[in-house]
C-alpha positions in Angstrom: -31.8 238.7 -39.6 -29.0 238.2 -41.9 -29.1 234.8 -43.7 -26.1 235.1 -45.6 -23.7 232.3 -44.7 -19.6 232.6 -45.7 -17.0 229.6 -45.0 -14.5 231.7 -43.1 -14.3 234.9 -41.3 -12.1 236.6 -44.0 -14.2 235.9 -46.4 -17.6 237.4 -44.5 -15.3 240.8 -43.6 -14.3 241.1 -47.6 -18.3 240.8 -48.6 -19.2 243.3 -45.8 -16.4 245.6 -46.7 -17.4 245.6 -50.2 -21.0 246.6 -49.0 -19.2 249.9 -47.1 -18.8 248.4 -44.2 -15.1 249.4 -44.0 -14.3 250.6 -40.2 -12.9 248.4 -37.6 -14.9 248.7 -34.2 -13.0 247.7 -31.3 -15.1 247.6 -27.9 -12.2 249.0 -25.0 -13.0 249.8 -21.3 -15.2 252.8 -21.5 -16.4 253.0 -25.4 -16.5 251.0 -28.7 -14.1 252.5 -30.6 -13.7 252.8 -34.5 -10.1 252.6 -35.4 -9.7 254.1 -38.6 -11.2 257.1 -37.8 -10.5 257.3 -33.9 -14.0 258.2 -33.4 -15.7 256.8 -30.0 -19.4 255.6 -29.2 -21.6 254.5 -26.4 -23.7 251.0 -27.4 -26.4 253.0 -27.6 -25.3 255.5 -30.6 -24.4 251.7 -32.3 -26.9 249.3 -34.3 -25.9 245.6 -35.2 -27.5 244.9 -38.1 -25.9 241.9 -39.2 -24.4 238.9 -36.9 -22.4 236.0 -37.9 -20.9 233.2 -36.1 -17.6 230.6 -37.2 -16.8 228.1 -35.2 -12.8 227.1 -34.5 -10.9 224.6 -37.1 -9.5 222.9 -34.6 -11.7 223.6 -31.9 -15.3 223.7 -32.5 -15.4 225.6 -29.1 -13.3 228.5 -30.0 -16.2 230.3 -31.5 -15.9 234.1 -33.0 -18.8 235.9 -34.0 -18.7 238.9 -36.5 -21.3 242.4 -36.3 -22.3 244.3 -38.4 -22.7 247.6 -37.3 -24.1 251.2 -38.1 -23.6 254.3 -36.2 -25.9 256.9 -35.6 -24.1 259.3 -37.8 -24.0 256.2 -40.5 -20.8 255.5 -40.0 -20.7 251.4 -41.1 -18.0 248.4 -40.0 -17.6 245.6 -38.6 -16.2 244.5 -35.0 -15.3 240.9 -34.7 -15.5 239.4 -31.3 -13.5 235.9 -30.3 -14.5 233.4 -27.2 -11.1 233.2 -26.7 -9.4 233.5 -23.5 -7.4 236.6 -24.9 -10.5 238.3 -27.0 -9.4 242.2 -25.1 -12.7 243.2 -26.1 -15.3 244.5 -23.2 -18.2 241.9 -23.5 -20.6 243.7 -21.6 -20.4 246.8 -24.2 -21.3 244.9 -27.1 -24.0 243.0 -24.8 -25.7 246.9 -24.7 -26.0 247.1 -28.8 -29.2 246.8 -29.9 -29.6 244.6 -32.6 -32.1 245.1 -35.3 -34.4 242.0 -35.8 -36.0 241.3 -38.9 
């Protein structure tokens, strides 16, 4: 488990960029895709091994949580998933990423 906490979501992407997490996963209907290098996975070739959460400023309820996440051909970014009524992410894809728990 990651203990590291950051004020703002900008500011825990720069850190984890700087640590070579530097692709942008985007979960779509059928795969989590990573953007930058249009490469496609299936949660289970995906391992979250960092999660952070940030609450709204405005609404304490509009909560956004930020992963961590390694690929089995090591492949590292991050995918950043809003509570949002408009998130377009597929929820139940990320729910199938095993997390590593420390």
């Amino acid at each position: 488990m990651d203990t590291r906490s950051f004020d703002s979501l900008s500011i825990a992407i720069n850190a984890l960029t700087a640590e070579g997490f530097t692709e942008d996963f985007k979960a779509e209907e059928n795969s989590i895709k990573a953007l930058y290098s249009k490469k496609e996975y299936q949660p289970e070739e995906l391992t979250i091994v960092s999660t952070f959460r940030f609450e709204g400023m405005t609404n304490p309820e509009d909560e956004t949580e930020l992963f961590a996440i390694v690929a089995n051909d090591n492949l590292k970014g991050t995918l950043v998933m809003s509570y949002s009524a408009n998130h377009f992410q597929n929820v139940e894809l990320i729910k199938q990423i095993k997390e590593v728990k420390n």
